[in-house]
N, C-alpha and C positions, 0 to 999 in steps of 0.2 A: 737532042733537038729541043730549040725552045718551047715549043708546044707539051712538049711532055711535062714543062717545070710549073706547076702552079700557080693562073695569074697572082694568086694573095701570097707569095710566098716575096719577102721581103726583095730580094732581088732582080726580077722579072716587075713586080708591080715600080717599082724605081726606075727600070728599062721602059715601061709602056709610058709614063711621064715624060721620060729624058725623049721618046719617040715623037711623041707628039707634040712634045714643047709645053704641057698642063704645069699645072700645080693646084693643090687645092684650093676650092674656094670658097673660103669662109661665107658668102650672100649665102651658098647653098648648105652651109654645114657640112664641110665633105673633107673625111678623116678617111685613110683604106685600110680596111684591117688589115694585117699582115701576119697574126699568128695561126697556123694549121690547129693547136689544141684547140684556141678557142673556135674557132668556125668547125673542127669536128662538132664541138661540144652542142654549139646552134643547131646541128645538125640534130644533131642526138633529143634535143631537147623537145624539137619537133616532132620526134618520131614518124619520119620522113618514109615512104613507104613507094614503089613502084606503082602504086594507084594514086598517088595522092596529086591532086591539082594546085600551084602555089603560085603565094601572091609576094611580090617582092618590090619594094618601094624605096629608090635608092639605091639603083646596083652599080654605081659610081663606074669603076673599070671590070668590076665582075668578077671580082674575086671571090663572092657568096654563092654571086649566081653561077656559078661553075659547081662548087659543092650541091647547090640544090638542083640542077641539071643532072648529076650524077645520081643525085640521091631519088628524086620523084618524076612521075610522068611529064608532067608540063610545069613550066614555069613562066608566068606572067608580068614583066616588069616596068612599075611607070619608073622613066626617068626626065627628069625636070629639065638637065642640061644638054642643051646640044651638041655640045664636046663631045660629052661620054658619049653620049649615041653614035658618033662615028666611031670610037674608040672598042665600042659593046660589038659592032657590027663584024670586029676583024678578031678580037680577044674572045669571044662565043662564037665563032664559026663555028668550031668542027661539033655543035648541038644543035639540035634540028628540032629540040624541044622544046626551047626560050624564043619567046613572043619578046618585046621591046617595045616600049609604046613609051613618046615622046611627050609627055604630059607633068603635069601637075595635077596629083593625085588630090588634093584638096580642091582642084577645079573640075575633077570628073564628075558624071553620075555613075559612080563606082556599079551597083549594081546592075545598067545597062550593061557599061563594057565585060564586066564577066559573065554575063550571062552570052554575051555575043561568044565571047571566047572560049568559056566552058560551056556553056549551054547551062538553061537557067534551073536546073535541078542541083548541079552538082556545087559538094561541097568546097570547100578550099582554107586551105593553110595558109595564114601569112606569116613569113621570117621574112624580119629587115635589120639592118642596120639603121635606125631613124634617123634624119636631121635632127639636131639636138634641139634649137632654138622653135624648131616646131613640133616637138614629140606629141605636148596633152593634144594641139586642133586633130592631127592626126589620128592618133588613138581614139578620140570620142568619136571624131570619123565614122572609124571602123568599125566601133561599138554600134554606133546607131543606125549605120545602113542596114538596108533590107535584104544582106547576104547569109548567105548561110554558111558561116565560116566553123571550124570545129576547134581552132587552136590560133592564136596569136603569138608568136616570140620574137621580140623585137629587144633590141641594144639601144640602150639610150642614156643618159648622164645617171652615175647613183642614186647621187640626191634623192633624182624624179621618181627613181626605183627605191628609192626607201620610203616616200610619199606613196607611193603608189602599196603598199604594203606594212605599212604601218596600223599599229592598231589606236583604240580608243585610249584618249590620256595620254600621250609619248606628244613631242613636240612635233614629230613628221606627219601626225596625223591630220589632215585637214578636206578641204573642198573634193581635189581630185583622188582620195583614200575614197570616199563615199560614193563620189560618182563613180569609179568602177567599181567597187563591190556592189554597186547592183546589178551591172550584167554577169560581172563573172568573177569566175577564183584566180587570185592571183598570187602568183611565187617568185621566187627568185631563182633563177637557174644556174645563173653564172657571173662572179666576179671578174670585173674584165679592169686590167691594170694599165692607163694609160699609155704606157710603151707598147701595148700589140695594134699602134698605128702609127699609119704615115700619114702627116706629120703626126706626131703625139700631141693631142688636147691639151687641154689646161686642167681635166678633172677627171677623175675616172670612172667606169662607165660599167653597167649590171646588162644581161640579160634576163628579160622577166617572162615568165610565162604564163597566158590568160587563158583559159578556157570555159567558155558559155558555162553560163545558171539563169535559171527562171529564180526572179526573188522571192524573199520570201511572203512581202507582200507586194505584188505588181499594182503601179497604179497606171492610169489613162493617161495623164499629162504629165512624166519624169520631169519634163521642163520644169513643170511648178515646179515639184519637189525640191529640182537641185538650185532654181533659183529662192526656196527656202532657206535649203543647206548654206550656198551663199551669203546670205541675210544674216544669217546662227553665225559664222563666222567671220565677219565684215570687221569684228574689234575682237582679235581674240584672246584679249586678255578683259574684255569687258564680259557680262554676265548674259547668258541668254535671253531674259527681259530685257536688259538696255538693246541690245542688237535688236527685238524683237519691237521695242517702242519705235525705233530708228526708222525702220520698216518701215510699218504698219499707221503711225502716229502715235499722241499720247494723250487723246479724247477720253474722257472718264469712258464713255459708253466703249470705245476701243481699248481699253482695260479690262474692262468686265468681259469683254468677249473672250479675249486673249488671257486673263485667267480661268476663263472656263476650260478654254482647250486645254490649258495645260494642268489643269487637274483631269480632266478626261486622259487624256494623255501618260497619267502619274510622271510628269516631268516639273523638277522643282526649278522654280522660272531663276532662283540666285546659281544655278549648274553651267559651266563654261561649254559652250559647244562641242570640244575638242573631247571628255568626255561622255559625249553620246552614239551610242551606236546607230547603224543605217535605221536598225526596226524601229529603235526609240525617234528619229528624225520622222521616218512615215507615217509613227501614231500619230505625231502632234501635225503635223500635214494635214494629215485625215481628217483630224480634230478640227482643224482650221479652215479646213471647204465645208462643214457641218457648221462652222460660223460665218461662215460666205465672206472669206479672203479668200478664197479661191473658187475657181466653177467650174 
């Protein structure tokens, strides 16, 4: 019977296409996985649990959302096109445990709707497979709402995944490396080789895996900070002073301040941004609302 065959299983996701007359569409970024290792492996990465509440963003025809239906108690999914929704409606029948919500998740108040859903204690899992061209609004999303999520694994283009996990000095390191290492630790779970989709992308694509940290030093306004971080690397082959005059101006008296911080700081203003770690960015931060560029 068809229902036994797995919607992500190359031939059956090719049948629900040719059924409905779809093809993907690039406005949405919509790739279908098609390999069972790797969507075990999502699976796996989450450590997906019969109590576990999940949030899923992008379940195109539902080939994910069937592995995590299988896997965890409830499953929560915005999806953006109204194709799929009709298509989710008949391909997730026989689960009594996936919600579908017609939305764009970047237009929700993410925390209302799961709290209606799960109710506003509990925690929740997200695995997606992300729109590519919209992965970082996403993720910082995520990062900055007021949920109480315990794990993030999400698919998305390499690259963003070697950004996203790069250390200090290497070329991948930049703006979005520092902005999530402040909320969380982040890994790489899984190499995912353009052919485990329908159509196959143009580039090939990591599973990463985020999970919550308190930093090491928390501050009140992150915004400042990262539009700091920002500023530090705006010329990145220019020098942390030059980016920092750029900013700030190049008033004698806005010199003097901005070499104070940055000896308070022990950061030597000729050091390329790409070189400084998150603590080294929030000393000189710190430094820098004690010279009231920031309040």
């Amino acid at each position: 019977m068809e229902k036994s065959i797995k919607i992500a299983s190359p031939m059956r996701t090719q049948a629900i296409l040719n059924q409905y007359g779809l093809r993907a569409k690039k406005k949405f970024g919509q790739n279908f996985l098609t390999d069972a290792n790797i969507l075990t492996g999502i699976v796996a990465a989450a450590e997906l649990t019969k109590e576990d509440a999940v949030v899923e963003i992008g379940p195109g025809i539902g080939g994910l959302t069937e592995y995590l239906a299988q896997a965890a108690d409830q499953v929560f999914a915005f999806e953006i096109d109204p194709d799929m929704v009709k298509v989710l409606s008949e391909t997730l029948s026989p689960y009594d445990n996936v919600t579908i919500l017609n939305e764009d998740v970047l237009a929700v108040d993410l925390q209302a709707d799961l709290a209606k859903h799960f109710g506003a204690d509990r925690s929740v899992k997200v695995v997606a497979n992300l729109p590519y061209y919209i992965t970082t609004p996403i993720l910082l999303a995520l990062l900055q709402a007021k949920i109480n999520w315990t794990n993030l694994v999400v698919m998305m283009q390499k690259e963003v995944a070697d950004r996203l996990t790069a250390e200090p000095g290497t070329k991948e390191y930049g703006v979005l490396s520092i902005m999530l290492a402040y909320y969380a630790n982040v890994t790489t779970a899984l190499k995912v080789p353009r052919t485990a989709f329908n159509p196959a992308p143009n580039v090939d694509s990591a599973v990463v895996s985020l999970t919550p940290k308190q930093p090491d030093q928390p501050v009140e306004k992150p915004d400042q900070l990262f539009s700091l971080v920002k500023a530090a690397f705006a010329h990145r082959r220019k020098s942390l002073w030059n980016n920092l005059l750029q900013k700030f101006g190049k008033d004698e008296k806005i010199k003097e301040r901005l070499t104070r911080a940055l000896d308070q700081s022990k950061i030597e203003p000729g050091i390329r941004a790409e070189r400084l770690t998150l603590n080294q960015l929030t000393d000189l931060y710190l430094a820098l609302m004690e010279e009231n560029f920031y309040r």
